[in-house]
MIMIMI-728370 format. One record per residue: x, y, z of N, C-alpha, C, O in turn; residue in three letters; chain. Coordinates in steps of 0.05 Angstrom, whole numbers, plus 5000, padded with zeros to 4 digits. Atoms other than C-alpha are relative to their C-alpha. Example, Ala and Ser with C-alpha at 12.3 -4.5 7.8 and 13.67 -1.06 7.14 Angstrom:
! residues 2
+------+------+------+------+------+------+------+------+------+------+------+------+-----+---+
|   nx |   ny |   nz |  cax |  cay |  caz |   cx |   cy |   cz |   ox |   oy |   oz |   r | c |
+------+------+------+------+------+------+------+------+------+------+------+------+-----+---+
| 5018 | 4976 | 5000 | 5246 | 4910 | 5156 | 5018 | 5024 | 5000 | 5039 | 5024 | 5013 | ALA | A |
| 4984 | 4976 | 4999 | 5273 | 4979 | 5143 | 4985 | 5022 | 5014 | 4995 | 5044 | 5018 | SER | A |
+------+------+------+------+------+------+------+------+------+------+------+------+-----+---+
//
This chain:
! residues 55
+------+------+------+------+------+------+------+------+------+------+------+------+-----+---+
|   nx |   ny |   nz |  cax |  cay |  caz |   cx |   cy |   cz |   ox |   oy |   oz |   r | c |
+------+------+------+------+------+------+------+------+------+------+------+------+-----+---+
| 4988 | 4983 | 5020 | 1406 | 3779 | 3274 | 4980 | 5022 | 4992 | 4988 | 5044 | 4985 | UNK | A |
| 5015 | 4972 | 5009 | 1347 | 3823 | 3257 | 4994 | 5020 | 5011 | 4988 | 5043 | 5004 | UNK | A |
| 5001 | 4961 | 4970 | 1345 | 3867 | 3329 | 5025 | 5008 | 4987 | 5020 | 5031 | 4980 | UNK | A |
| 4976 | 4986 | 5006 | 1412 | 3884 | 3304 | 4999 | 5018 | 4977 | 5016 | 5035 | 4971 | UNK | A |
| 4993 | 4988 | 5017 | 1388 | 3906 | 3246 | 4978 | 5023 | 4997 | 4976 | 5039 | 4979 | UNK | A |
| 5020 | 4976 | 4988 | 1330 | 3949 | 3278 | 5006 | 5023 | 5011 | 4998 | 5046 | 5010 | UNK | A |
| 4993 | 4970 | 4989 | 1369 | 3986 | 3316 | 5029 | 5010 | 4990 | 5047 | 5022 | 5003 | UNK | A |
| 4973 | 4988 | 5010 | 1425 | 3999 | 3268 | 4977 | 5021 | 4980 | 4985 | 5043 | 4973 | UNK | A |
| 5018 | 4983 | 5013 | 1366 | 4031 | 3230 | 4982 | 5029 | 5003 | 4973 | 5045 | 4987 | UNK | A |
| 5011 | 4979 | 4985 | 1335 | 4077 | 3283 | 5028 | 5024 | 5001 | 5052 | 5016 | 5005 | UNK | A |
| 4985 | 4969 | 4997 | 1373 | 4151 | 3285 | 4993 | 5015 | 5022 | 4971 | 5008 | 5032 | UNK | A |
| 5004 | 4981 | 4980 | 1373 | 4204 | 3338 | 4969 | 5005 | 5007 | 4953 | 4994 | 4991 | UNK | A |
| 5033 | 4999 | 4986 | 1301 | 4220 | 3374 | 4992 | 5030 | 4972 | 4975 | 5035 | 4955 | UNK | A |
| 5006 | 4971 | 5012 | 1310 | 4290 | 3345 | 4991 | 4995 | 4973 | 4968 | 5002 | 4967 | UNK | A |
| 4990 | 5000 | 5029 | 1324 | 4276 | 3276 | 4964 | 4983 | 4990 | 4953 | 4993 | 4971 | UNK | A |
| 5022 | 5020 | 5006 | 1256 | 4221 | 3271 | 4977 | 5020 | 5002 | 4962 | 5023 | 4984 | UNK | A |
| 5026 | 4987 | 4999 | 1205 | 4274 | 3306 | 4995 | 5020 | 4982 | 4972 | 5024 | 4975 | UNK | A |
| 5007 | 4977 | 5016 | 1221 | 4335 | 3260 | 4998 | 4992 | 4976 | 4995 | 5010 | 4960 | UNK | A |
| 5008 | 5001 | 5024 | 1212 | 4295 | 3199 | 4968 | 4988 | 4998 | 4960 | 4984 | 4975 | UNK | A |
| 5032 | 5006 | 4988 | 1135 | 4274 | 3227 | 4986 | 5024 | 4990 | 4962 | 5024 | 4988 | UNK | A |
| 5024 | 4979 | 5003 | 1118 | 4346 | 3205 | 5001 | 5003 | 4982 | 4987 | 5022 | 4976 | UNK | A |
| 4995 | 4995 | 5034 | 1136 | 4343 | 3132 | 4975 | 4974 | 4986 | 4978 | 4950 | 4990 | UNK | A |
| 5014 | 5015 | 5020 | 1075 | 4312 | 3084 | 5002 | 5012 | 4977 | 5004 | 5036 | 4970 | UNK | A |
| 5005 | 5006 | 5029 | 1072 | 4288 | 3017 | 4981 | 5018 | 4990 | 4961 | 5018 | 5004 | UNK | A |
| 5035 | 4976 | 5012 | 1018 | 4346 | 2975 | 5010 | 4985 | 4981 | 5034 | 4981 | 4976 | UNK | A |
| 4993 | 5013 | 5039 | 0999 | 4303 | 2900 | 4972 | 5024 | 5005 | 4952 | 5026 | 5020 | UNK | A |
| 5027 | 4968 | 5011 | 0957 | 4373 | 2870 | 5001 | 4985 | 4970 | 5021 | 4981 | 4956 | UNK | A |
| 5014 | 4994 | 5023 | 0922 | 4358 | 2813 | 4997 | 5023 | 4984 | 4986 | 5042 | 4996 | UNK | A |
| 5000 | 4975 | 5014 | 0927 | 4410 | 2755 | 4997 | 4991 | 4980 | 5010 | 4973 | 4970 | UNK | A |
| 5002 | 5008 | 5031 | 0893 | 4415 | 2687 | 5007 | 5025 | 4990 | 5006 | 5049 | 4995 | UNK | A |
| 4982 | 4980 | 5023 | 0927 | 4441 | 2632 | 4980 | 5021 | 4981 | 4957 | 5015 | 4974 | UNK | A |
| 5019 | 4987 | 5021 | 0897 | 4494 | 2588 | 5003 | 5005 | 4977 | 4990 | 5022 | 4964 | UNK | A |
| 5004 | 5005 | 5028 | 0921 | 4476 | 2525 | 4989 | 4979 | 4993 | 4972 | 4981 | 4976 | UNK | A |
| 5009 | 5030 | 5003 | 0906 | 4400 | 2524 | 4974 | 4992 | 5015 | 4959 | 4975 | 5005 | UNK | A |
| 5020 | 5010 | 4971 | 0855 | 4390 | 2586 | 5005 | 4991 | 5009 | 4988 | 4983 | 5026 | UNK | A |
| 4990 | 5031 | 4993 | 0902 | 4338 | 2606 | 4997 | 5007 | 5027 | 4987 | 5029 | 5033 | UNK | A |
| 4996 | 4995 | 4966 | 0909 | 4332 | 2687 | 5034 | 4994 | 5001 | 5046 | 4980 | 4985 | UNK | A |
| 4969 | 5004 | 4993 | 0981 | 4333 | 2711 | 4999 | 5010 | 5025 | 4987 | 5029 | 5035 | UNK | A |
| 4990 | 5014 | 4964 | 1007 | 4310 | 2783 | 5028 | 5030 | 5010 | 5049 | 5028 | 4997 | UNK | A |
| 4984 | 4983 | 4984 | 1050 | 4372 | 2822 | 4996 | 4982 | 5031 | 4976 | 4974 | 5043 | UNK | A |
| 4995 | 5008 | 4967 | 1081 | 4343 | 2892 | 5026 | 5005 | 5009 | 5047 | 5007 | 4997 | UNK | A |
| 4988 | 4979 | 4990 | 1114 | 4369 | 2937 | 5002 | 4992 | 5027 | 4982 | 4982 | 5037 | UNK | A |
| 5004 | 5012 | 4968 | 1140 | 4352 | 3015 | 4996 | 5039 | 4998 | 5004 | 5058 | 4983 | UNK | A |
| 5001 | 4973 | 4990 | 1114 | 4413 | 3056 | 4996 | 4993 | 5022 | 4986 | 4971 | 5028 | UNK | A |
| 5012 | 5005 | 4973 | 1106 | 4425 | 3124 | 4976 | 4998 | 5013 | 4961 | 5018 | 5009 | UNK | A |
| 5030 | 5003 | 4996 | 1044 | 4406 | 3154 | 4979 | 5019 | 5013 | 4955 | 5017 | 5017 | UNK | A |
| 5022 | 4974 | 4993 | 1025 | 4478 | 3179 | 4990 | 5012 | 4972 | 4970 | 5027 | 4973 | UNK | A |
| 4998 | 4987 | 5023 | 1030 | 4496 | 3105 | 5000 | 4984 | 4974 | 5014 | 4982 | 4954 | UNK | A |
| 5010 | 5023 | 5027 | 0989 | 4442 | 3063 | 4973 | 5022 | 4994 | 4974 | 5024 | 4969 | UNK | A |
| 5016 | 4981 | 5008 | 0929 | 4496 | 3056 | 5014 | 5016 | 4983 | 5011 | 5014 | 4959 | UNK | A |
| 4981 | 4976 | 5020 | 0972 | 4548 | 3026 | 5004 | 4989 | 4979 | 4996 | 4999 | 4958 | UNK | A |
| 4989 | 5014 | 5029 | 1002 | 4494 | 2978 | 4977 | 5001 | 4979 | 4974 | 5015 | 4960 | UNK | A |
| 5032 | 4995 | 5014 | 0928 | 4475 | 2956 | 4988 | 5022 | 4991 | 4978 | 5020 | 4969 | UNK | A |
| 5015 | 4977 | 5009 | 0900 | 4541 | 2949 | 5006 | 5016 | 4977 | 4993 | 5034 | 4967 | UNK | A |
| 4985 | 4983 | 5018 | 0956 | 4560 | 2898 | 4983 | 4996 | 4980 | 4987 | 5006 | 4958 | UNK | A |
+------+------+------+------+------+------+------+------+------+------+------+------+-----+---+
//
């Protein structure tokens, strides 16, 4: 019963490799009224995790 439920779970080839290029960004940002730190995240594509950071 559980191969059955392995490959009721797998999707098209296509569909699996083009989401391989999308990562998680957690940016750190402090506030400048409080000092507090606050969490910005964000999926981006993985040519375009520098850009995110540098904002």
């Amino acid at each position: 019963m559980a191969k059955a439920a392995k490959t009721a779970i797998k999707s098209d080839a296509k569909g699996g490799a083009e989401s391989k290029n999308y990562t998680k960004v957690i940016k750190t940002v402090r506030s400048p009224k409080s000092g507090a730190y606050t969490f910005k995240e964000a999926i981006v594509h993985k040519d375009k995790v520098k850009d995110f950071l540098a904002k």
